[in-house]
C-alpha positions in Angstrom: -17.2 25.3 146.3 -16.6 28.1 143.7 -16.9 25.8 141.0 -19.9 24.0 142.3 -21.5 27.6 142.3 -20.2 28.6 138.8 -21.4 25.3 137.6 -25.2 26.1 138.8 -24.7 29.3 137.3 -24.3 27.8 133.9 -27.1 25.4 134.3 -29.5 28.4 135.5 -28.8 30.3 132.2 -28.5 27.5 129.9 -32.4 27.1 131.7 -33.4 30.6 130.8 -31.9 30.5 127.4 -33.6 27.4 125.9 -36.9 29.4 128.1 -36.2 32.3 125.7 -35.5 30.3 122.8 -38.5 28.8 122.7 -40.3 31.7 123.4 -39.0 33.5 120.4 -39.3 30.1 118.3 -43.8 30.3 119.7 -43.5 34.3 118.7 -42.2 33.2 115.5 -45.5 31.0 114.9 -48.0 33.0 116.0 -46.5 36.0 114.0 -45.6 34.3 110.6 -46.4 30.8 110.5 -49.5 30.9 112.4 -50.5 34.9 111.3 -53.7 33.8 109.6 -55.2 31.2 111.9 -54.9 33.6 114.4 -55.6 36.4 112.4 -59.2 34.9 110.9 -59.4 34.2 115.4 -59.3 37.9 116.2 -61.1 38.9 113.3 -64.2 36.9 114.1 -64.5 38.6 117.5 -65.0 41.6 115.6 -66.5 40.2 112.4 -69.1 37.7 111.3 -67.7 36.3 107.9 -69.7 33.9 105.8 -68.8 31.4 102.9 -70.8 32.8 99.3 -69.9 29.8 97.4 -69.8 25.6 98.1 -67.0 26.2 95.6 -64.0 27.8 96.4 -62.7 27.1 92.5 -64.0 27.6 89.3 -64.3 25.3 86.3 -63.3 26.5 83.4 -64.0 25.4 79.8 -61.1 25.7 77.1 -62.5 29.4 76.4 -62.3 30.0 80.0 -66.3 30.2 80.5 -67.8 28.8 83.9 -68.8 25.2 83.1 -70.8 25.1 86.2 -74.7 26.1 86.7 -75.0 27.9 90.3 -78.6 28.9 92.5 -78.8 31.3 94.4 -79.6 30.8 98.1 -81.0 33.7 100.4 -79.9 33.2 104.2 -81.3 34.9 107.2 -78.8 35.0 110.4 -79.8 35.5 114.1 -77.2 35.8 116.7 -80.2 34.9 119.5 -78.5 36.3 122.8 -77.2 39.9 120.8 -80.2 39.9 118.9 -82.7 39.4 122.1 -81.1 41.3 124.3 -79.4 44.2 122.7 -81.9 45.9 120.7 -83.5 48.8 122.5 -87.4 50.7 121.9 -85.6 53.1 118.4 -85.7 49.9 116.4 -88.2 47.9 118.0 -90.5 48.2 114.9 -87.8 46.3 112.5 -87.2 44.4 115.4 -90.6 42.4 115.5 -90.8 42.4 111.2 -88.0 40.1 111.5 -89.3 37.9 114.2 -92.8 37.9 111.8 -91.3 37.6 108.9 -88.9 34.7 110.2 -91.2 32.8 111.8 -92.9 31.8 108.9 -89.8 29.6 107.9 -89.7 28.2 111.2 -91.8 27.2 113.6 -89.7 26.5 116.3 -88.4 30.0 116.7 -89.7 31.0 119.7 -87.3 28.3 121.6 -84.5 30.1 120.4 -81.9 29.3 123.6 -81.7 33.5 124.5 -78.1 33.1 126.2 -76.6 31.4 122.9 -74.0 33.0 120.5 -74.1 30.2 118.2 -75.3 31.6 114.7 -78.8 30.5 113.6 -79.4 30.3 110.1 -83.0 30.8 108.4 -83.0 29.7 104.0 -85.2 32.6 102.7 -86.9 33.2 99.5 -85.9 35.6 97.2 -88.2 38.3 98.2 -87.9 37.6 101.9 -84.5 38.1 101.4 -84.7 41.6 99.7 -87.2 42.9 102.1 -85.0 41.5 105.2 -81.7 43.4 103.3 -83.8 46.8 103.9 -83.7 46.9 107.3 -80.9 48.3 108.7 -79.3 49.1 112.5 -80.5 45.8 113.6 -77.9 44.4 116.1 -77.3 40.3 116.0 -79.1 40.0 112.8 -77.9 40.0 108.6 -78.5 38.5 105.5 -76.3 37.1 103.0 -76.7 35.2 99.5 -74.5 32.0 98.5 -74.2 30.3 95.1 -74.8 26.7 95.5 -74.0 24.6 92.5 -77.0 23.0 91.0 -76.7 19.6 91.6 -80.5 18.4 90.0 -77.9 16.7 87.1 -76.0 14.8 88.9 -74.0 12.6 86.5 -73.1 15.2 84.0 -69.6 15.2 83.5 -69.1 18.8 85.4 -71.1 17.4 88.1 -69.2 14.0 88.9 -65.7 15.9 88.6 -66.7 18.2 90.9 -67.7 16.2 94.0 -66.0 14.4 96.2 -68.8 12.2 97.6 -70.2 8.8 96.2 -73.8 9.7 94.7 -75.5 6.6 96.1 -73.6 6.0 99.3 -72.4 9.5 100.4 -68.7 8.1 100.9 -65.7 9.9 99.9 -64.3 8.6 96.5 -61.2 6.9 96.3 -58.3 8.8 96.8 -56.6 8.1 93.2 -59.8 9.0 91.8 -59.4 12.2 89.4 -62.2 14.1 91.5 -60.2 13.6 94.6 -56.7 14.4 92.9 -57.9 18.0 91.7 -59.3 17.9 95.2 -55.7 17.9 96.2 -54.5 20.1 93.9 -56.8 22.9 95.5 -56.4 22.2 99.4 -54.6 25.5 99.6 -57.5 27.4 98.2 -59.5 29.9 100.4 -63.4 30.5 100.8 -65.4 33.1 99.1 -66.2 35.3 102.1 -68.8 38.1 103.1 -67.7 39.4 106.3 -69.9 42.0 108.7 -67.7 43.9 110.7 -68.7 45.0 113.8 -68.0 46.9 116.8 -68.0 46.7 120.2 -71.6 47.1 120.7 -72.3 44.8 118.2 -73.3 47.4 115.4 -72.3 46.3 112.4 -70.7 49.1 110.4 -69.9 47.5 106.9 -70.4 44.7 104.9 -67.0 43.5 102.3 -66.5 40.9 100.2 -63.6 38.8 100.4 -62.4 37.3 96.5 -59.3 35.0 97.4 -56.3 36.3 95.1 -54.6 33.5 95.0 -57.1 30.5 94.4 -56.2 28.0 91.8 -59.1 27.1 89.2 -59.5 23.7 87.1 -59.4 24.3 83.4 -60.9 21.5 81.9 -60.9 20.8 77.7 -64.1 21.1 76.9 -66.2 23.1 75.1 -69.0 24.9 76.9 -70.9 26.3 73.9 -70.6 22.8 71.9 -71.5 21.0 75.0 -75.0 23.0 75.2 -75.5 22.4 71.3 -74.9 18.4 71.6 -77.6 18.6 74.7 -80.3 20.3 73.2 -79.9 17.9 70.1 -80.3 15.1 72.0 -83.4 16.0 74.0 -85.1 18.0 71.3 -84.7 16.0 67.7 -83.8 12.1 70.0 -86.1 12.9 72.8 -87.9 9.2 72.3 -84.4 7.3 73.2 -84.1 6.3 76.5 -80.3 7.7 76.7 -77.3 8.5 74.5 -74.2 9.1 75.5 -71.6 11.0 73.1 -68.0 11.9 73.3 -66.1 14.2 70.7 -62.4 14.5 70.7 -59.4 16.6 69.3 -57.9 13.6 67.5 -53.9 14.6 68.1 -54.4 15.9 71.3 -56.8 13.3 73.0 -58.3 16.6 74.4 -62.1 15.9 74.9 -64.3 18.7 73.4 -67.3 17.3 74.3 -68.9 14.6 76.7 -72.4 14.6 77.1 -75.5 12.8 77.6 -79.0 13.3 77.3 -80.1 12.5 80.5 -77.8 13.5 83.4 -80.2 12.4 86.3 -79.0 8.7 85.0 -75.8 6.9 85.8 -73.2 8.6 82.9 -73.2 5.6 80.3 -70.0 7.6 79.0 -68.0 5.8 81.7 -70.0 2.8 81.9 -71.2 4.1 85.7 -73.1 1.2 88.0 -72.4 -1.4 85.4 -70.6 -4.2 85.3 -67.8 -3.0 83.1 -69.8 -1.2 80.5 -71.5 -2.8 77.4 -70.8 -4.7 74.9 -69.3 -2.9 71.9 -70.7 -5.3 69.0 -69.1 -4.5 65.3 -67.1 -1.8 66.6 -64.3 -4.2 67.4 -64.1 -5.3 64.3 -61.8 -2.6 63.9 -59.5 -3.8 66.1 -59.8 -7.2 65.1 -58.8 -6.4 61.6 -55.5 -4.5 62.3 -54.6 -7.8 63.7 -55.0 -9.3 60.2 -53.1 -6.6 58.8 -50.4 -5.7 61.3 -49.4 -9.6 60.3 -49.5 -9.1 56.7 -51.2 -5.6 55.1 -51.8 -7.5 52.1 -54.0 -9.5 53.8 -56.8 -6.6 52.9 -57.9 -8.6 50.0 -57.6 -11.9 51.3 -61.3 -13.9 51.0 -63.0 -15.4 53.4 -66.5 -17.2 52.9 -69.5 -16.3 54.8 -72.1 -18.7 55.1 -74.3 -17.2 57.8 -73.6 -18.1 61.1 -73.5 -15.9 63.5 -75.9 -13.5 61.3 -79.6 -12.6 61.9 -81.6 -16.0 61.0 -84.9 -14.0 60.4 -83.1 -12.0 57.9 -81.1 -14.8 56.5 -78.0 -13.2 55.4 -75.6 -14.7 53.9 -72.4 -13.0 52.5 -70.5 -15.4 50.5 -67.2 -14.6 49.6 -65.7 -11.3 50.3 -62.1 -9.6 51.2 -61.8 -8.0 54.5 -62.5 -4.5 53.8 -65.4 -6.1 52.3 -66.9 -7.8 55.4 -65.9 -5.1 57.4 -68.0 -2.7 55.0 -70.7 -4.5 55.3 -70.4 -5.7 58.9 -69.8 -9.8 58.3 -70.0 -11.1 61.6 -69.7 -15.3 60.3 -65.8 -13.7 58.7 -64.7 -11.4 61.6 -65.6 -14.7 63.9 -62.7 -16.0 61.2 -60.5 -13.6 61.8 -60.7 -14.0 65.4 -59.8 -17.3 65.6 -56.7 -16.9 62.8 -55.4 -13.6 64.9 -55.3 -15.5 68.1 -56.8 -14.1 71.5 -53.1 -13.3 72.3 -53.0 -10.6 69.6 -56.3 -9.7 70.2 -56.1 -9.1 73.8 -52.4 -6.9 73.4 -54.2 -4.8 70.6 -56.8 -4.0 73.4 -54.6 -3.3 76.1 -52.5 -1.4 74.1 -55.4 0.8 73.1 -56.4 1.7 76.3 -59.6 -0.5 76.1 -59.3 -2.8 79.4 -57.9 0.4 81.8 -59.3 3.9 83.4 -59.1 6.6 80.8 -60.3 9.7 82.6 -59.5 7.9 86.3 -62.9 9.3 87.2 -64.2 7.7 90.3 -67.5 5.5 88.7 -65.8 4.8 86.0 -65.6 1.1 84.8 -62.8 -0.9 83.8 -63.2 -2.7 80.0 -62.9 -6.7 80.5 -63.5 -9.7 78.7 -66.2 -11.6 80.3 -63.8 -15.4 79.1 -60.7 -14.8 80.3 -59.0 -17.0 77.8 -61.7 -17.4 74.7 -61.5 -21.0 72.7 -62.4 -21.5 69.5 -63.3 -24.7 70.3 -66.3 -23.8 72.2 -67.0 -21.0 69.9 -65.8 -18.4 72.8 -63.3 -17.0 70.6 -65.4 -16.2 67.4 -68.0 -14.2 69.8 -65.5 -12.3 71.3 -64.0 -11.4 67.7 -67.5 -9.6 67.2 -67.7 -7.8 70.3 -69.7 -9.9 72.0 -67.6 -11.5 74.9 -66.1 -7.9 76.1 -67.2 -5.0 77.8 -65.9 -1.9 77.0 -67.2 1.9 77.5 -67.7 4.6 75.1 -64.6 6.7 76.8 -62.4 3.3 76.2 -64.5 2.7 72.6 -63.6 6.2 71.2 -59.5 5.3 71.0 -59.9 2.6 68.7 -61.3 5.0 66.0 -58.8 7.7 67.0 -55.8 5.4 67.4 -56.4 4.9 63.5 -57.0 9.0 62.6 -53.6 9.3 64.9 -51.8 6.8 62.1 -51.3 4.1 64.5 -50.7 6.1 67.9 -52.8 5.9 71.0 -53.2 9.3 72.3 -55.1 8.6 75.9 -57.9 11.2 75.7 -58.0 13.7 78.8 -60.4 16.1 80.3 -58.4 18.3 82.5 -56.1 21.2 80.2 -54.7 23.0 83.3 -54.7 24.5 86.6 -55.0 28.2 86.2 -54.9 31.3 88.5 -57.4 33.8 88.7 -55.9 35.7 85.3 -56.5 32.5 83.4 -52.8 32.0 83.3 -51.6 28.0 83.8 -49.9 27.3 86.7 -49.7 23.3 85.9 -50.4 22.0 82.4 -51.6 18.6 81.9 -49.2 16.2 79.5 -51.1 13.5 77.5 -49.6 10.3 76.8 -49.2 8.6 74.0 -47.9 5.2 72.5 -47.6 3.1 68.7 -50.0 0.5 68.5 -50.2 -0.2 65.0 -47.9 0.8 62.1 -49.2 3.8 59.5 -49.6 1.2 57.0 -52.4 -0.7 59.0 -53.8 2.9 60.2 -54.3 3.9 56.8 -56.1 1.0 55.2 -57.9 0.7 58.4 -59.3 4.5 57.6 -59.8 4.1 54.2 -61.8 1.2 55.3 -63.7 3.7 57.1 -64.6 5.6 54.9 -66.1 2.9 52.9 -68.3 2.2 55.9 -70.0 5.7 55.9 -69.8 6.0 51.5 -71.9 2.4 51.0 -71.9 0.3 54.2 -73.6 -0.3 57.0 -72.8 3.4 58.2 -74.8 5.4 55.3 -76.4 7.3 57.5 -73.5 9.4 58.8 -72.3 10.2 55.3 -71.8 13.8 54.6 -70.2 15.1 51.0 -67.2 17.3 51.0 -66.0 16.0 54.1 -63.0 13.1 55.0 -65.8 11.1 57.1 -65.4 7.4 57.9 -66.5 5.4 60.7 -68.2 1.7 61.8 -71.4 0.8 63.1 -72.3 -1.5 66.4 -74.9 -2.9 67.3 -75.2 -5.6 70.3 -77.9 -7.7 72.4 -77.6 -8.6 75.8 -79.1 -10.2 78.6 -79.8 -8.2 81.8 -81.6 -10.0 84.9 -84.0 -7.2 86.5 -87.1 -7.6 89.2 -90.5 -7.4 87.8 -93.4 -5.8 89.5 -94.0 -9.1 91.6 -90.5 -8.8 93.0 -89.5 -12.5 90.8 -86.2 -11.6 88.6 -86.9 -12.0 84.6 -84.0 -12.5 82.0 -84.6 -9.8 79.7 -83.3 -9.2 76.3 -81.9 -5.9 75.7 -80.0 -4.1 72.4 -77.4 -1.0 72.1 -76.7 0.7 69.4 -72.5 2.8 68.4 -71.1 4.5 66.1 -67.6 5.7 66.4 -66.1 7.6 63.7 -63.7 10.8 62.7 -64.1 13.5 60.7 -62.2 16.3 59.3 -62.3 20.2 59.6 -60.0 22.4 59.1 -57.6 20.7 58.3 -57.5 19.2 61.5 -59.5 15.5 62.8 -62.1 14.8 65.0 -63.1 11.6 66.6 -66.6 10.6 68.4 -68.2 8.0 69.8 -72.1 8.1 69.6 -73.9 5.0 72.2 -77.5 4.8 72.3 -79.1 2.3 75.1 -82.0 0.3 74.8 -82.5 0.4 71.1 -85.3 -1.5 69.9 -83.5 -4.9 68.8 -86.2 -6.1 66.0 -86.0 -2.4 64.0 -83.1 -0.8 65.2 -79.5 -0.7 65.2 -75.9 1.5 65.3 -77.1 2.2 61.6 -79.8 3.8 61.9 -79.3 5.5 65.6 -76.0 6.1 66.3 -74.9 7.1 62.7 -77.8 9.7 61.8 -76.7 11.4 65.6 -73.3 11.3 64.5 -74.3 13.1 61.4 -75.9 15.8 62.7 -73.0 16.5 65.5 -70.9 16.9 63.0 -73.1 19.3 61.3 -73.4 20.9 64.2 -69.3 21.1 64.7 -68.6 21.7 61.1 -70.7 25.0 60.8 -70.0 26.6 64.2 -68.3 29.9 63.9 -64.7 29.3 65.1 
């Protein structure tokens, strides 16, 4: 019997211990795990705190300026049942200026549910707002102002990388997306906060300011300043072209500088965004389609190859004759580089695009299209394989096209550009840096007559108009047609004919190289073409680099 009883005994406090271990383990929570949920709890009984900023980051540029443009937006707040209710006859005055003033921005005010303490938010004007600020003693009533991020440009690069929704469709981008990866990155980030305190009697007694301390901020690698310079340019001296798209890149870094174009309401043609795949880069590949001839033999520089015309403008009726590689490629021989195609092989070809980043993501952005060849397995048989040798049966876009000019700057090494330097804390100091990657595509030998090939392009070739004395320039001209089906104004779909213009290209200062990629849509296909649009733009970027105080 005694043992029966010592046994319940033991059971009774084995009961009360586990009961007082898991009270102390729930004490534990609410005190330090759980502190500030509970914490913001009790504070909004006596507070009303409000978020200042859709943003609770900043984005940075590589001289730690804000990339962002913010508007300010005035808010009005009425508690109903506090503010109803609790104001007496001493402030009855500022009392019905409120319910005037308030009134005008909505109509429905007067069915304000009395017994509610749900906030009620009124957007003010700016003088509304000031007036509003003035009055004072008011009990269920403030005013507050928030920095929205302008959003009126929404494909500009600082735009798309900061949003997490689809444009079109409202849907949250895909989770491997780069948008939703610094999304992740920053979960841990608190909200800019304003925060009324209050009393009992629902006076409010102060107004503070909450700044987190320990946010972390995106640094990205542009630059700001060069950014705005590149913008204006386009819109004020290229206003007539329907859009241009231009990227300019630290050559040895990949680090993108600059990635603009000149009209941000459009889809970014920079990543190819609501096509299928990009465009067609045109004489730009002939780049790579001569290191193939070379990384097989770099004497083959001066081999000769006959041009009799084909695949050249018939109203023009060009026809080359015989000319060495650098040659054609100077000049832009699309009957030879069809050659060359077919003796490379589509095997080479299609490693040598692979390898230089031209059929993958680059900046992982969510829009972003994938480079492709539209024939899987070109013939030359069929005359598949000749067209694609001159650009025309691949899609690329100018964030892919850019690495074939820098892989050759780089002396045969793909450097993968990248936007995003670091996350940084709020002293500008890096928390996490960003590594690039990198990989040998092509041996120094091929890089260097490939470059010097280049610069014959800009010194008497089809790229003139980007020349610029003094400087190690060189780059290559593109210019492409293609067929797009759209809806005419009686609904019926038309096949119509459209032309692009590029220019990719490096240039030197400092000491130190620069690449850029310059794409202008929608040229006009009879007068224009990467020559005489892309190149001049090029040109004056550079200018506009070159001369900027450091």
């Amino acid at each position: 019997m005694f043992f029966i009883y010592k046994r319940r005994c033991y059971v009774i406090l084995l009961f009360f211990l586990i009961l007082l271990g898991l009270l102390n383990f729930r004490i534990y929570n609410i005190q330090y795990k759980d502190r500030e949920k509970y914490s913001v709890m009790a504070d909004m009984q006596h507070s009303y705190i409000e978020s200042t900023r859709d943003l609770n980051y900043k984005l940075l540029d590589c001289n730690e300026n804000n990339l962002l443009k913010y508007k300010e937006e005035y808010k009005a707040v009425i508690i109903p049942k506090v503010f109803i209710r609790e104001n007496g006859e001493e402030n009855y005055k500022e009392y019905l200026n409120i319910i005037e003033e308030l009134g005008v921005y909505n109509k429905n005010y007067d069915n304000l549910d009395i017994t509610s303490n749900a906030k009620h938010y009124f957007d003010i004007d700016f003088n509304t707002y000031r007036r509003l600020n003035e009055i004072k003693n008011i009990k269920g009533f403030y005013t507050f102002k928030r920095l929205k991020v302008d959003r009126s440009e929404a494909w500009s690069i600082e735009n798309m990388i900061t949003t997490t929704r689809n444009i079109n469709s409202g849907k949250e981008k895909s989770l491997d997306s780069l948008e939703m990866i610094i999304k992740d990155k920053l979960k841990n980030n608190k909200n800019y906060t304003i925060e009324f305190k209050k009393d009992v009697d629902n006076n409010i007694l102060n107004v503070k300011e909450n700044i987190p301390k320990n946010n972390l901020n995106v640094k990205l690698t542009l630059d700001g300043n060069l950014q705005e310079h590149i913008k204006e340019l386009l819109n004020n001296k290229y206003g007539d072209y329907e859009q241009i798209g231009v990227i300019l890149m630290e050559s040895n870094s990949g680090n993108i500088k600059a990635m603009v174009q000149k009209d941000d309401t459009l889809p970014n043609v920079n990543i190819g965004a609501e096509t299928l795949n990009g465009f067609f880069p045109g004489s730009i590949y002939k780049t790579l389609i001569m290191e193939t001839m070379l990384e097989k033999d770099n004497n083959n520089i001066n081999k000769k190859f006959s041009c009799r015309g084909l695949y050249e403008d018939k109203n023009k009726g060009i026809t080359h004759g015989s000319l060495s590689i650098k040659d054609a490629f100077v000049v832009s021989c699309n009957h030879i580089f069809s050659q060359l195609g077919i003796e490379s092989g589509f095997k080479r070809i299609y490693t040598l695009s692979k390898s230089q980043g031209l059929l993958d993501k680059v900046l992982n952005l969510d829009r972003e299209q994938i480079g492709r060849f539209e024939i899987e397995d070109p013939k030359m048989e069929d005359g598949s394989l000749g067209l694609t040798a001159i650009g025309q049966n691949i899609r690329i876009t100018p964030v892919e096209a850019i690495s074939i000019v820098n892989t050759v700057i780089n002396e045969g090494i793909y450097i993968k550009p990248n936007i995003v330097s670091a996350y940084v804390d709020n002293d500008n100091k890096a928390v996490e840096k960003i590594k690039y990657e990198n990989e040998r595509c092509i041996s120094e030998e091929t890089a260097l007559n490939v470059k010097k090939a280049m610069n014959e392009v800009v010194k008497r070739g089809t790229g003139r108009e980007a020349y610029l004395e003094n400087i190690d320039i060189g780059g290559k001209t593109g210019s492409t047609e293609r067929l797009e089906i759209i809806k005419n104004k009686k609904g019926e779909e038309e096949r119509i004919k459209y032309s692009d213009g590029w220019f990719i290209g490096f240039f030197n200062k400092e000491d130190k190289y620069y690449s850029m990629v310059v794409f202008v849509k929608n040229i006009n296909k009879d007068s224009q073409s990467g020559g005489n649009t892309a190149a001049p733009i090029f040109k004056d970027i550079v200018n506009i680099f070159v001369n900027e105080e450091s």
